[in-house]
C-alpha positions as CSV (number, residue, x, y, z in Angstrom):
1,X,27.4,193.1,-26.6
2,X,25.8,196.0,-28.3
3,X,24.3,193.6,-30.6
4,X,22.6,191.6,-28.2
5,X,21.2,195.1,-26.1
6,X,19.7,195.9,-29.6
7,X,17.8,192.7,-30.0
8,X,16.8,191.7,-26.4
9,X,15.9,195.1,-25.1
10,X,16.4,198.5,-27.1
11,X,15.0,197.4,-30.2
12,X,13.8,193.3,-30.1
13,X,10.5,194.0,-28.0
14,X,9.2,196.7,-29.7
15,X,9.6,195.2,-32.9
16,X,8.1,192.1,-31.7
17,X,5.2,194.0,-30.2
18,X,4.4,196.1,-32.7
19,X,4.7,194.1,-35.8
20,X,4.4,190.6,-34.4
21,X,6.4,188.6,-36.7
22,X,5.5,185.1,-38.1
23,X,9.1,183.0,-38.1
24,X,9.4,179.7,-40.2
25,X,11.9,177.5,-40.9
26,X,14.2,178.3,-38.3
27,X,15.0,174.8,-37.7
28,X,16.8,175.3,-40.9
29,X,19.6,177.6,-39.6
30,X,22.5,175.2,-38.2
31,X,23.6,175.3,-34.9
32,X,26.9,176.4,-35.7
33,X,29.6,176.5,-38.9
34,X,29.4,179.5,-41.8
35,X,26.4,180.0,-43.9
36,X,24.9,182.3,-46.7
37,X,21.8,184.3,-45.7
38,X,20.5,185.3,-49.5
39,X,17.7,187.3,-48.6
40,X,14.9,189.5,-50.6
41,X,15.4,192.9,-49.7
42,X,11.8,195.4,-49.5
43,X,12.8,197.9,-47.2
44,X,15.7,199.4,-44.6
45,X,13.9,197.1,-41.7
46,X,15.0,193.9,-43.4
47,X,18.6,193.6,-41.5
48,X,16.7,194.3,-38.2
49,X,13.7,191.5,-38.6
50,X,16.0,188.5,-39.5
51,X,18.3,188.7,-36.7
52,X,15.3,188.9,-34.7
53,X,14.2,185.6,-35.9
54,X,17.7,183.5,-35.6
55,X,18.7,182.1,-32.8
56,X,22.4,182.9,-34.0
57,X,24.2,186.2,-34.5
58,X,24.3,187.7,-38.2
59,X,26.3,189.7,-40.0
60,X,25.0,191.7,-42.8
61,X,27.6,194.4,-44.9
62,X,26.5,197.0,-45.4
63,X,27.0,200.1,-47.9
64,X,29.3,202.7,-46.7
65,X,26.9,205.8,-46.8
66,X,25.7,204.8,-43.2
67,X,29.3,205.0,-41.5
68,X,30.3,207.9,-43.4
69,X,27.5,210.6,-43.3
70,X,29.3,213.8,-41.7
71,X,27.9,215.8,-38.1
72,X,26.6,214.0,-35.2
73,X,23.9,212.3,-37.0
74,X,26.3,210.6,-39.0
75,X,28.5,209.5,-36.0
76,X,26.1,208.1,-34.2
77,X,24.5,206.6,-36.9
78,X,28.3,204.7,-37.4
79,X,28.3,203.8,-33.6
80,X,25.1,202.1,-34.1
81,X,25.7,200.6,-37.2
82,X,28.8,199.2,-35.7
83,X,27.7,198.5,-32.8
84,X,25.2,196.2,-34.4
85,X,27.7,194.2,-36.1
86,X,27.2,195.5,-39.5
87,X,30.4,196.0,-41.7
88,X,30.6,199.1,-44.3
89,X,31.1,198.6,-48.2
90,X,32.1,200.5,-50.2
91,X,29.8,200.3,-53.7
92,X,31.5,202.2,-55.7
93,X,34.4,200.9,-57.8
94,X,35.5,196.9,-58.4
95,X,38.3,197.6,-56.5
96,X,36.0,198.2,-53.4
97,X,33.6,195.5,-54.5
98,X,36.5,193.2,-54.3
99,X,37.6,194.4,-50.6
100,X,34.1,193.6,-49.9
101,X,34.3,190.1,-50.9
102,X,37.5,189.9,-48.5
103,X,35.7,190.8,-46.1
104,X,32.6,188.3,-46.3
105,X,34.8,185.6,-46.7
106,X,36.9,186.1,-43.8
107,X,33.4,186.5,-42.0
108,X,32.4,182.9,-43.5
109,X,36.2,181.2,-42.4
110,X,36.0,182.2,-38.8
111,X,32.7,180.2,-39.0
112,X,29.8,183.0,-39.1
113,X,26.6,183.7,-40.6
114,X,26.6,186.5,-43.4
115,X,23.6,188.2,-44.6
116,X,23.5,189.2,-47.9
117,X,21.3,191.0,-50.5
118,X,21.5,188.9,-54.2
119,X,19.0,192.3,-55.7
120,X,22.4,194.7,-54.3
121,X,19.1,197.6,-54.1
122,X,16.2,197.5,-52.1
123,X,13.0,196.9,-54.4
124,X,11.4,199.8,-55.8
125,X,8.3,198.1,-55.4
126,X,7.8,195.1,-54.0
127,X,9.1,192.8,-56.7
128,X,11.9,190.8,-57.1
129,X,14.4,191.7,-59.0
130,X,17.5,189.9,-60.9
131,X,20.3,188.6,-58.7
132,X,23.8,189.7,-59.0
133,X,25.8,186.9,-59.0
134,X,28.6,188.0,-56.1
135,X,26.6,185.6,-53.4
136,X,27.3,182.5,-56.0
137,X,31.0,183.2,-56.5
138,X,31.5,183.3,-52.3
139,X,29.3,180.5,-51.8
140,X,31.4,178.9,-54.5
141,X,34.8,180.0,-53.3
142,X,34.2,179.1,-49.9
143,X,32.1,176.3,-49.7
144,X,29.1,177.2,-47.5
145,X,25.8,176.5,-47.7
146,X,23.1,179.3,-48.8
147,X,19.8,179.8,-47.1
148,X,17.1,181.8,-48.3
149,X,15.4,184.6,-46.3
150,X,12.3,185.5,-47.7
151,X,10.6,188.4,-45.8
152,X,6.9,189.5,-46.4
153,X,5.2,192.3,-45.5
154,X,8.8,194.8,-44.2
155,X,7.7,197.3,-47.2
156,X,4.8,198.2,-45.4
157,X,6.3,198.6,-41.7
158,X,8.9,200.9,-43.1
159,X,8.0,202.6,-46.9
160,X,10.5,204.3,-48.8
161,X,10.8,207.9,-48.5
162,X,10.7,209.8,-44.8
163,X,11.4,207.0,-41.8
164,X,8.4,206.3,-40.6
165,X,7.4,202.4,-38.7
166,X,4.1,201.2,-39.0
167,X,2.7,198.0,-37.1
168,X,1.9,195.7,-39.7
169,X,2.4,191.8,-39.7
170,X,5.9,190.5,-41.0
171,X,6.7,187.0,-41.8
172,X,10.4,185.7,-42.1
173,X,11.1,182.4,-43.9
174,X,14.3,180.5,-43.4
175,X,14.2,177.8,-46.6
176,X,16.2,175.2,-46.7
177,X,20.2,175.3,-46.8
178,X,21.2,174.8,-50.4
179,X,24.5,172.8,-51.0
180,X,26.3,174.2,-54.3
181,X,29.2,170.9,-53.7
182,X,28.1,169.9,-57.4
183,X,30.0,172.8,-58.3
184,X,33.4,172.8,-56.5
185,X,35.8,173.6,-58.5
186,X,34.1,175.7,-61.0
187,X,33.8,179.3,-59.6
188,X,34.9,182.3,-61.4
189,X,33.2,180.7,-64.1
190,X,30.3,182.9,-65.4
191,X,27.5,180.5,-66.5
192,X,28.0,178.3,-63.2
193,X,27.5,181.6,-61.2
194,X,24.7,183.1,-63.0
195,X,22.9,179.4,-62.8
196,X,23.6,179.0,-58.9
197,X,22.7,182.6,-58.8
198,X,18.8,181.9,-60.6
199,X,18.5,178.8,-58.4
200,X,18.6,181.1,-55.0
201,X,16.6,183.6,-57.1
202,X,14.0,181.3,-57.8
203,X,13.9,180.1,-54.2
204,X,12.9,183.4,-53.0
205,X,10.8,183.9,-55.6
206,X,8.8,180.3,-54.4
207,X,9.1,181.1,-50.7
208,X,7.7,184.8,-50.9
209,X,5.4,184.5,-54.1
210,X,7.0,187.6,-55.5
211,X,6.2,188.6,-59.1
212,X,10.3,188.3,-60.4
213,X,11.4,190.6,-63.1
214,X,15.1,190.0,-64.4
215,X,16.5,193.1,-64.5
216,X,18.4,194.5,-62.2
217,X,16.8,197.0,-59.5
218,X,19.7,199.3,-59.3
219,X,19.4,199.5,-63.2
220,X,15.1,200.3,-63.2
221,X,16.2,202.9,-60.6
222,X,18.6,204.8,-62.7
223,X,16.3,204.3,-66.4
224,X,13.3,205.8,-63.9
225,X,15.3,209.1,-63.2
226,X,16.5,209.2,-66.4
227,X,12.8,208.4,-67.9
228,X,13.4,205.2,-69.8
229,X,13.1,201.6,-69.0
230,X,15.0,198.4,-68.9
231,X,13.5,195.4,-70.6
232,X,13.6,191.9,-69.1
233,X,14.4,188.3,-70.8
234,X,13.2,185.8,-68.7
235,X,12.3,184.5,-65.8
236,X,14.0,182.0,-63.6
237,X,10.8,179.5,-64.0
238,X,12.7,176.1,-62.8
239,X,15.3,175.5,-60.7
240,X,19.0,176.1,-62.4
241,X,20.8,173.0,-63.0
């Protein structure tokens, strides 16, 4: 219920006031059944200018820091969080990473939408960065189809640093779904998930026109504060087989 109040009344018409988003592809979300959201991720907004633009309900998890900060700022930061359907990770350990999994799958079998983030990090700076490859094994484990979210423009309605909105024009792209049948059978293998990984990579990459860099965003973030920088191999040029 809460959900709904957010995007038809509390929060919906101001964003769509303000910011005036530009939705394609919609027609690309199905009507009902489980699906994969991969989407780019720029800034905090993200989670709140997709649902916006689906005609369905989605469910993003989210990291754990935003149900767990202590005082009332914290709990009512968890009441809205969960009130918006969003469900805490922890990010920590394997163990947790694994619970999180658990989670998104049981999400996908009762016949949902789940949002995901493939970069784990927001960018640092508007690029986009290498894809870890826990959104191939569920599509792969599960069977669902992916579809990529690219958004344009969130970075600028919300920076990084002090909250702060801005009214500038966003665009959300829905491409099309992407069926990964061709490799049933195969995941836990790490080649097929790094290749089904590049192909939604590169789909964002197409859809957004986003410089790519294949490294990791979490990793740049912690060679920044520790003054060094991670190098990058390649690109995902072409699709992946």
């Amino acid at each position: 219920m809460f959900y709904w109040l957010l995007k038809f009344v509390l929060v919906g018409p101001f964003i769509s006031l303000v910011n005036r988003p530009k939705v394609e592809g919609v027609e690309n979300i199905p009507p009902d059944g489980a699906a994969i959201l991969a989407g780019n991720h720029l800034s905090f907004t993200d989670w709140l200018f997709t649902p916006l633009a689906s005609p369905r309900r989605i469910t993003y998890l989210a990291k754990a820091e935003y149900f767990t900060t202590p005082g009332l700022k914290g709990r009512l930061q968890k009441f809205f969080f969960s009130g918006a359907g969003q469900y805490p990770i922890d990010r920590s350990s394997a163990t947790a990473a694994e619970g999180a999994f658990d989670s998104a799958r049981k999400l996908l079998n009762e016949g949902r939408l789940v949002g995901l983030y493939p970069e784990g990090t927001r960018s640092p700076d508007g690029r986009l960065y290498k894809g870890k490859t826990g959104v191939a094994r569920l599509a792969l484990e599960t069977g669902v189809p992916v579809i990529p979210v690219s958004l344009i423009g969130t970075d600028e309605v919300c920076p990084p640093g002090p909250f702060r909105w801005r009214p500038r024009k966003v665009t959300v792209k829905f491409g099309k779904p992407i069926d990964f049948s061709r490799y049933e059978g195969m995941g836990g293998n790490r080649f097929v998930e790094r290749a089904v990984t590049d192909e939604i990579m590169y789909e964002l990459m197409r859809m957004g026109d986003q410089e790519y860099v294949d490294v990791y965003a979490a990793s740049l973030k912690k060679s920044a504060s520790a003054g060094t920088r991670p190098e990058a191999d390649r690109i995902p040029q072409t699709m992946a087989g």
